[in-house]
C-alpha positions as CSV (number, residue, x, y, z in Angstrom):
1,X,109.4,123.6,108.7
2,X,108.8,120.0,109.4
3,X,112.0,117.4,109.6
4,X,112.0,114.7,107.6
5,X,113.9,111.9,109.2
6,X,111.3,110.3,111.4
7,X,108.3,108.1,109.9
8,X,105.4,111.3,111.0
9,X,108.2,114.2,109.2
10,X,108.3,111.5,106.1
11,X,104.3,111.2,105.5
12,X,103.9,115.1,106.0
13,X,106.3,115.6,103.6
14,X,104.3,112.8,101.2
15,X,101.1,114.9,102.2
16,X,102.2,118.1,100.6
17,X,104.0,116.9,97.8
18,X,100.8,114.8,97.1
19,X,98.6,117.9,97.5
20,X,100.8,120.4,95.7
21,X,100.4,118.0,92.9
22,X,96.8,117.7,92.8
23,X,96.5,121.6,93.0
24,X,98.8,122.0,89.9
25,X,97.0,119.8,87.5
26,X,93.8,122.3,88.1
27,X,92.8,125.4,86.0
28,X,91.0,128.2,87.5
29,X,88.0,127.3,85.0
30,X,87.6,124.0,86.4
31,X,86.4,124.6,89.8
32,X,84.8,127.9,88.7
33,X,87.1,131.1,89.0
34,X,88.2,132.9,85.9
35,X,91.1,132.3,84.1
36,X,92.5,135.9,85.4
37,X,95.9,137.2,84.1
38,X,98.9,135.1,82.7
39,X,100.5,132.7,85.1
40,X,104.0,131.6,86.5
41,X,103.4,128.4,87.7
42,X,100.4,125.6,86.0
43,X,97.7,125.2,88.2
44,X,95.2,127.0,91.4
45,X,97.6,128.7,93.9
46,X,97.5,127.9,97.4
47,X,95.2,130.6,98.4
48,X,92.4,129.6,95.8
49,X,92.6,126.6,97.2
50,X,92.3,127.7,100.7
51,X,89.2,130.3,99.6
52,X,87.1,127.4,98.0
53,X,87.6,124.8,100.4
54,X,86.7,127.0,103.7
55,X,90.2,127.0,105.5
56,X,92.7,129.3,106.0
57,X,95.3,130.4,103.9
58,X,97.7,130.2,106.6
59,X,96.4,126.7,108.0
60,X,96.7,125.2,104.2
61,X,100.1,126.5,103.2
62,X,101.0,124.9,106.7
63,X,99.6,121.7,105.7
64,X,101.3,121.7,102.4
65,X,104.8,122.6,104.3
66,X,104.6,119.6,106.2
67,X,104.3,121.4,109.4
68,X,102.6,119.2,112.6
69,X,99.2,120.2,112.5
70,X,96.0,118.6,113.1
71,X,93.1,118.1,110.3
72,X,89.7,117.3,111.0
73,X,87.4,114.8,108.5
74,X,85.1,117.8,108.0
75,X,88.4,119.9,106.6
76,X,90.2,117.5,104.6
77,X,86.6,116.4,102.8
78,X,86.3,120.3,101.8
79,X,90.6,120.4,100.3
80,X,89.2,116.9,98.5
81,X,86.6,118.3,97.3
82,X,88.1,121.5,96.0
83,X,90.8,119.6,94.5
84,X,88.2,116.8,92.6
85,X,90.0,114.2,93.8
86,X,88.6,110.5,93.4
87,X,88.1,107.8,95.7
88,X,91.9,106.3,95.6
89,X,92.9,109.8,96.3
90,X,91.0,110.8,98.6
91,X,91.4,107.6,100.8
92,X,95.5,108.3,100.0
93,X,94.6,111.8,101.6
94,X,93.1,110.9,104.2
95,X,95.9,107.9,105.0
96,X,98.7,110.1,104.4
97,X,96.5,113.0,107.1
98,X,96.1,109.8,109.3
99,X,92.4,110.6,109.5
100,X,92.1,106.7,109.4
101,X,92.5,103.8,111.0
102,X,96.2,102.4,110.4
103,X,96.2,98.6,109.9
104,X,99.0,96.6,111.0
105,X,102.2,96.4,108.9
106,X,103.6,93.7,110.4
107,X,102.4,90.1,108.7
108,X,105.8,88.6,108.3
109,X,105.9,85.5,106.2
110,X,104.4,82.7,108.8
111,X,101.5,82.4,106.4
112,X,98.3,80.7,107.4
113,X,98.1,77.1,106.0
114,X,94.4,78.0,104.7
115,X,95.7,80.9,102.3
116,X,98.2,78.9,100.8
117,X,96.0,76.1,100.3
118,X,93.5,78.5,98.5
119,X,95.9,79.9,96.0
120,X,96.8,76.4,95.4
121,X,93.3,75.3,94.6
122,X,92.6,78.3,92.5
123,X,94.4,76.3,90.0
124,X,94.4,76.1,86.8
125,X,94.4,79.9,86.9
126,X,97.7,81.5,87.6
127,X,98.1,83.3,90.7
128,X,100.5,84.8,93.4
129,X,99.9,86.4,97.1
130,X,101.9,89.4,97.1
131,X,101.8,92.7,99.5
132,X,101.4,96.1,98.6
133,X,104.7,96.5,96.9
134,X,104.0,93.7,94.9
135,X,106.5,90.9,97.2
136,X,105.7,87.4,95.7
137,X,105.2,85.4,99.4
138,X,103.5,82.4,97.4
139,X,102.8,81.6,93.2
140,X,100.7,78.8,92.6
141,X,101.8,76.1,90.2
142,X,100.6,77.5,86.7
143,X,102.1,80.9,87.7
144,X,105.6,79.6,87.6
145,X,104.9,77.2,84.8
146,X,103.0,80.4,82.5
147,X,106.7,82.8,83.4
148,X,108.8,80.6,83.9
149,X,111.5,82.1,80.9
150,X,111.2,85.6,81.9
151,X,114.4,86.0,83.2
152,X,116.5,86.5,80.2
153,X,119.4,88.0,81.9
154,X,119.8,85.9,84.8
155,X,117.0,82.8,84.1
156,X,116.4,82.9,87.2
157,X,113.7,85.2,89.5
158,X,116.0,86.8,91.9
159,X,113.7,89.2,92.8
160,X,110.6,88.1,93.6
161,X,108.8,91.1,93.3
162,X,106.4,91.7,90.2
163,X,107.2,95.3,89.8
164,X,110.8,94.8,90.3
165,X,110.8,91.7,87.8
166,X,109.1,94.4,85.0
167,X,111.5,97.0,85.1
168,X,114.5,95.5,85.3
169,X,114.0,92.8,82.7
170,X,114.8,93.7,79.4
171,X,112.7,92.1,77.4
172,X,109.5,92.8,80.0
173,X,108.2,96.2,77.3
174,X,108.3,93.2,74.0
175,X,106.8,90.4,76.2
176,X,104.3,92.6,78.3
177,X,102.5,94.3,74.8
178,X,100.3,97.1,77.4
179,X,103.1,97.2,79.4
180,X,103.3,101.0,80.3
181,X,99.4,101.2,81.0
182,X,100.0,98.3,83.7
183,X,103.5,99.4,84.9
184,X,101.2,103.2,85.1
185,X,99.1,101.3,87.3
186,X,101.2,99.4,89.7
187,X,103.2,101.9,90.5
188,X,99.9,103.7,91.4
189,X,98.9,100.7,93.8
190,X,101.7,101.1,95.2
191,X,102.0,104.6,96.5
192,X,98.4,104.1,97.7
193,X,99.7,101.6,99.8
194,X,102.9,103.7,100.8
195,X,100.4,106.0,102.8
196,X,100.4,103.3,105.2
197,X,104.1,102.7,105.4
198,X,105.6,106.2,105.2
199,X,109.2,105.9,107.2
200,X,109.0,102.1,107.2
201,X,112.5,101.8,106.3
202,X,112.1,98.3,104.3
203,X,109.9,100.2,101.7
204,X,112.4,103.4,101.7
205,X,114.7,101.8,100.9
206,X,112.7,99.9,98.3
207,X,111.5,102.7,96.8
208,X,114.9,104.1,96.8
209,X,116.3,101.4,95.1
210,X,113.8,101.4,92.5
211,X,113.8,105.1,91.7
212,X,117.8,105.0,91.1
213,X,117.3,101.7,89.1
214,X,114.6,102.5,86.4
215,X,114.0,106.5,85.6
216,X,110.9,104.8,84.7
217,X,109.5,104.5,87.7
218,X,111.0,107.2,89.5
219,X,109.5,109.3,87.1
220,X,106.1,107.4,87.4
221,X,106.3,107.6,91.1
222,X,106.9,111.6,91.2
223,X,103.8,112.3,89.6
224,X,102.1,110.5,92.9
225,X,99.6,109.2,91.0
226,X,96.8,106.7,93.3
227,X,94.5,103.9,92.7
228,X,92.3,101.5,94.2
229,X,92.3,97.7,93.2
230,X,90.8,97.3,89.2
231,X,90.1,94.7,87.0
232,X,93.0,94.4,84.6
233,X,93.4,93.7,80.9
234,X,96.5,92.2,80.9
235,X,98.2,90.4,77.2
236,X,101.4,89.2,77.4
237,X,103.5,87.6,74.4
238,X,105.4,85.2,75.5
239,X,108.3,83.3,73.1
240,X,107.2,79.9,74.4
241,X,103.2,80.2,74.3
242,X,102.6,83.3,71.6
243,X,100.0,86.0,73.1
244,X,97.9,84.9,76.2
245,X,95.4,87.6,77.8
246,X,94.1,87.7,81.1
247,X,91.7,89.3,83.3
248,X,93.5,90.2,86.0
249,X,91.8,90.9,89.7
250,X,92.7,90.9,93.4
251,X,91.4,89.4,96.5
252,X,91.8,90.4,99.8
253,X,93.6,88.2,102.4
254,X,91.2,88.6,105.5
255,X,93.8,86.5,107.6
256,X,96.3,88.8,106.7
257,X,95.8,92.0,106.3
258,X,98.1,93.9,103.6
259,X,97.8,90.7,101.6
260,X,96.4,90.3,98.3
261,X,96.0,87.3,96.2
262,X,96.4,88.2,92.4
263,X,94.4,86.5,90.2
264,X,94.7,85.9,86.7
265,X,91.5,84.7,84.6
266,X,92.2,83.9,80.6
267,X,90.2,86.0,78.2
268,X,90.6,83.8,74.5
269,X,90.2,80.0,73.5
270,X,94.4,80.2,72.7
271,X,94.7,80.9,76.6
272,X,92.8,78.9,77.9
273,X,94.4,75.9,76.0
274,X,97.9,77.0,77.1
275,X,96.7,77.4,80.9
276,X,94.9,73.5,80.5
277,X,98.1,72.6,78.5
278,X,100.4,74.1,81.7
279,X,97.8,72.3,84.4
280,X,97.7,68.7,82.0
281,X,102.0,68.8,82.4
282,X,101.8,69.4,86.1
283,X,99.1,66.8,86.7
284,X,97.0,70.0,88.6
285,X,93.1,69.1,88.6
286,X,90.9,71.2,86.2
287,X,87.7,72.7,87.4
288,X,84.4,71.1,85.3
């Protein structure tokens, strides 16, 4: 069996758990085999698996052990396949498998002048460069204006992390009204991303942290869930400016890989005058 205390034992690990999870959430019927007699566990066992996708049984239970073996493109498109899994997971497979390229982690926090210019002049529209774990490295203006009573317990951000400010404020399920489909899909960004930085021990220990803070997410984050950037419907209400809803997207940071600018677009007329209203008491220009 593989050991699990270097950074290539930790994504192996990541690997199977990710696959063993994939294969339990499918039923014989869905990829074509009979139902068959009564079952122990929920989903195709290993050897299904194995049969359907071409490989051997042998080779795949390996894989799902952990164990330090090599996969070709060719293979792990025929265990995607077989398990139906979408893009986000199949680019997570594939990350985890390190069948792809592996950007630089390292971007530290000497920002290019440029990039924080350009979340400036996205203003009026709230918006924050963050990495794949959702670190706050820059919010424009209107962003801090828009949150800027969040905190109830401390009043202060001492966080600076998005995810971490959500489940560890208490009033964040009230003020965020779809909070658990947007929590859902954070913390599904984010272990997309941790295919990247499996054994880093900054995000361990992150993830750590998190999981023994908020069952929440630790129970969110078992069910190693994946997804690719989306627009997002996001509606907050908030005590000072009632029910604001965005359209929330994110831009890539070519300068800086790993880097995302989060942008927040409003979706109402009630919005738009608090965003204008927050711009106006800031003196920020507004866009014709």
């Amino acid at each position: 069996m593989a050991t699990f205390d270097t950074a290539d034992g930790r994504r192996r690990s990541e690997l199977g758990a990710f696959l063993k999870t994939r294969r339990a959430q499918l039923r014989p019927e869905d990829v074509g085999l009979p139902p068959g007699e009564r079952r122990r566990t929920a989903g195709l066992r290993r050897e299904e698996v194995a049969l359907l996708a071409g490989v051997g049984i042998t080779w795949y239970t390996w894989l799902e052990q952990g164990r330090p073996i090599n996969a070709s493109i060719q293979v792990l498109d025929a265990v995607a396949r077989t398990l139906k899994l979408d893009r986000a997971e199949r680019r997570h497979l594939y990350e985890l498998a390190e069948a792809t390229p592996r950007r630089d982690r390292e971007h530290g926090t000497n920002l290019p002048p440029a990039t924080k210019v350009l979340l400036q002049s996205l203003q009026p529209l709230p918006a924050t460069l963050v990495n794949g774990r959702f670190d706050v490295f820059v919010a424009n203006d209107v962003y801090r204006a828009l949150f800027r009573d969040w905190h109830t317990a401390t009043g202060t951000c001492v966080h600076r992390n998005v995810l971490w400010c959500c489940v560890t404020e208490p009033m964040a399920r009230c003020w965020y009204v779809n909070y658990d489909a947007e929590i859902a899909h954070m913390v599904a960004r984010m272990r997309a991303e941790y295919a990247r930085h499996v054994g880093d021990p900054d995000w361990e220990e992150d993830i750590r942290r998190l999981q023994e803070t908020n069952e929440e997410f630790a129970r969110l984050w078992a069910r190693h869930e994946v997804a690719e950037p989306a627009v997002r419907h996001r509606i907050f209400e908030l005590p000072e400016f009632g029910r604001v809803t965005f359209s929330g997207q994110e831009l890539a940071v070519s300068a800086v890989p790993g880097l995302t600018i989060q942008v927040n677009t409003p979706q109402d007329a009630h919005t738009w005058s608090v965003i204008k209203y927050l711009a106006e008491e800031m003196d920020v220009s507004l866009a014709d």
